[in-house]
N, C-alpha and C positions, 0 to 999 in steps of 0.2 A: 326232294323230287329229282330223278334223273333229269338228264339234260336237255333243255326245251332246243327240237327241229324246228317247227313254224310257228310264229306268231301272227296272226291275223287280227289286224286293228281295223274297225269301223270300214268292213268292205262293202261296199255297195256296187250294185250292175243295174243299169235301166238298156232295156230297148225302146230307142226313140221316146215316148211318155209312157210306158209302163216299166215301174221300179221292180224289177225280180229281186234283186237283194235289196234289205233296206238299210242295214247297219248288222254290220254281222261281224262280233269278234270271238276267238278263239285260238289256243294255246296248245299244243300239241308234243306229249315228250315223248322222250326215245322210249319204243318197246310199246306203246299204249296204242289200244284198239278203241277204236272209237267209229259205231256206227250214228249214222245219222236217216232218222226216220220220220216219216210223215206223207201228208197225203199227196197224191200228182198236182203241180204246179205250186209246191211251197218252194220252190227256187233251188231244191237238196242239188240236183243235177248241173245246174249254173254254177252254183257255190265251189262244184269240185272242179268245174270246168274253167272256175275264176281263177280259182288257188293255182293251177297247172298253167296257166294266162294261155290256154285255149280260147276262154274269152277276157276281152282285156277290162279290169273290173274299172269302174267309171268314177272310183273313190276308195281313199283306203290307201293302208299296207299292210304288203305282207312281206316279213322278215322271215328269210329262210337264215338261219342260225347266228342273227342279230343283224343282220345287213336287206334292206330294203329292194325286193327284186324288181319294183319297179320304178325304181331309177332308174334315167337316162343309160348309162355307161355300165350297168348291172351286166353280166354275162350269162344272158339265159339261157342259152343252149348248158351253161353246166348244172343250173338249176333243174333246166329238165331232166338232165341226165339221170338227178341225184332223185327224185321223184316218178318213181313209175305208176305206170296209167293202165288201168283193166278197165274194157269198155264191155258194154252187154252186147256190141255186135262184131266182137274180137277184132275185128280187122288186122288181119291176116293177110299178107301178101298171094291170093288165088294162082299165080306164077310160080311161085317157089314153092318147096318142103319144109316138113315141119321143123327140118332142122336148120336149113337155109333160112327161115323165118328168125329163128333162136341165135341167128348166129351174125344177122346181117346189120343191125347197128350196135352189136358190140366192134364190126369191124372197120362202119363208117362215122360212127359218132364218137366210140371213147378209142379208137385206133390199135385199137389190138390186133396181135396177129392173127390169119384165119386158123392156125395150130390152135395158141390159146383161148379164140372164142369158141373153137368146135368143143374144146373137152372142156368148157364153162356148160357151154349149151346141152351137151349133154349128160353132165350132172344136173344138171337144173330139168332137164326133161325128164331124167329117171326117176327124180322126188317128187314129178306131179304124176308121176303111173303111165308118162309115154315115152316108154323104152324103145328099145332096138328095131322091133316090129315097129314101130312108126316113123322111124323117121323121113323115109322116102315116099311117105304117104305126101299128097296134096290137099289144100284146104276141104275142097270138094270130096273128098276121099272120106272126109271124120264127121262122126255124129256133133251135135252144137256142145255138148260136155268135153267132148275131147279138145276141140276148138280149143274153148275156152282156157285147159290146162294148157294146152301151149303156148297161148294170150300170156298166162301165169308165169311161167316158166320163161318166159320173153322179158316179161320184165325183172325177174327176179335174175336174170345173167348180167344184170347193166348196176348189181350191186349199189340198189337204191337205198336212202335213206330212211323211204316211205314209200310204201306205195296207194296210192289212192284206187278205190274201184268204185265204178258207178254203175248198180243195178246188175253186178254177175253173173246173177242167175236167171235174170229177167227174161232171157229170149231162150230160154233150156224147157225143154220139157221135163216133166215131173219127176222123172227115176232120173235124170244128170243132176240135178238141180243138187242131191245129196252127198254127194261124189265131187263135186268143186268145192261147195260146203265143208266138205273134211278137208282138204287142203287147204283150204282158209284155216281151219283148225289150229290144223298144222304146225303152218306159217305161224300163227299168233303165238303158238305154246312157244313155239324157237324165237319169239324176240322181237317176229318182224315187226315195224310200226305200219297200223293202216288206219286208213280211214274210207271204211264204209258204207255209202250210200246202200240202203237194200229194204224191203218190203219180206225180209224174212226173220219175223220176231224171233224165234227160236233163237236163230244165229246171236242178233242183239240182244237178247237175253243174257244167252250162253257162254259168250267167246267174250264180249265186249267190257272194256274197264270202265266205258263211258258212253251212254248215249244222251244223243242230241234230236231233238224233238224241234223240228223248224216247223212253222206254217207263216204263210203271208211272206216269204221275205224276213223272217225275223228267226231267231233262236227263241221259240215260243217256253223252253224246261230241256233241262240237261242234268243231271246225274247220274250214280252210277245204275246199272242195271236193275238193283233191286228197287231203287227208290224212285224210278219210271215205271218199273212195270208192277210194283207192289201198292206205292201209295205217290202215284202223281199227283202236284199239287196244282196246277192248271184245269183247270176244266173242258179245254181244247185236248189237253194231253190224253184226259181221261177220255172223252169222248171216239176220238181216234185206235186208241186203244180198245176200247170194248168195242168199235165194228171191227178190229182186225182180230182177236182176241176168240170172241164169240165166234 
């Protein structure tokens, strides 16, 4: 098997007494897509926001390429670096352009020069379809699909490891929703490792090496694509399944 990026051993998150994660591990190599699906409030959204330690998980480790990031003395600003984050309400800098978006922590987090992040950020802008014509647009200025590919493009200049996305397509109306979906495409054909979160079976079907099927806080079935969506052997799985399916 190629070379494993994250390990995640027995992660758990509770707010105050309720457990959103309950024991969650998984193993994640280089190149592999892996969505992870289920219904609202199986914890899918916490779990990515663990792994990124947006939220800080309350058990567990996760080893980004055998070293434990939450240790004391760990260096997490380079763990984030190496891990990029697609959020469903892009968060975009409303102040700045789209390129000034693309271009602004490659030059305040991995220090590069503004020469070299601008012709990063716009090759990376050109490969999600927002070229020349945009770039001195403002957030305000772009439909929620465009957004998003500059979301995409944002992370992908900070030459991540992985990039994790939670719910991409979730706040797009129905004709973008296709259109960042092929980008993801993409992205997977070329190598990149992701993981994600998303309520669009096709994609999980389609693109994915791997999906993960959580409810409750738990990793309820996980295999590859055919053997979730052909012959899950959960009864949860199935059941979930055929209301999103149908």
């Amino acid at each position: 098997m190629s070379e494993t990026i994250l390990e995640i051993k027995h992660l758990k998150k509770s707010f105050g007494q309720n457990e959103v994660l309950k024991d969650i591990s998984l193993t994640v190599h280089k190149g592999e897509v892996i969505s992870i699906i289920g219904s609202s409030g199986s914890g899918k959204s916490t779990f990515l926001r663990s792994v990124n330690l947006l939220e800080s998980p309350s058990a567990g480790e996760i080893l980004y390429r055998g070293k434990n990031v939450l240790e004391k003395d760990y260096n997490l600003t380079q763990y984030r670096e190496k891990l990029g984050m697609v959020f469903q309400s892009f968060n975009l800098f409303e102040n700045l352009n789209v390129l000034e978006n693309t271009i602004v922590a490659q030059t305040t987090v991995l220090k590069r020069s503004h020469e070299e992040a601008e012709k990063i950020a716009k090759e990376n802008l050109d490969k999600v379809g927002m070229g020349q014509q945009y770039w001195r647009a403002k957030p305000q200025q772009l439909s929620g699909g465009q957004k998003q590919r500059v979301a995409i493009a944002r992370a992908l200049s900070m030459n991540p490891d992985a990039i994790l996305f939670d719910e991409p397509t979730s706040a797009l109306d129905p004709e973008m929703v296709g259109e960042v979906l092929k980008i993801m495409k993409d992205l997977a054909q070329e190598g990149l490792t992701m993981i994600v979160v998303t309520h669009e079976m096709e994609f999980a079907r389609d693109v994915s090496n791997r999906v993960i099927f959580m409810d409750k806080g738990l990793i309820a079935e996980e295999g590859n694509p055919q053997e979730i969506f052909s012959n899950p052997k959960e009864a949860r799985t199935k059941e979930f399944l055929q209301r999103f399916l149908s």
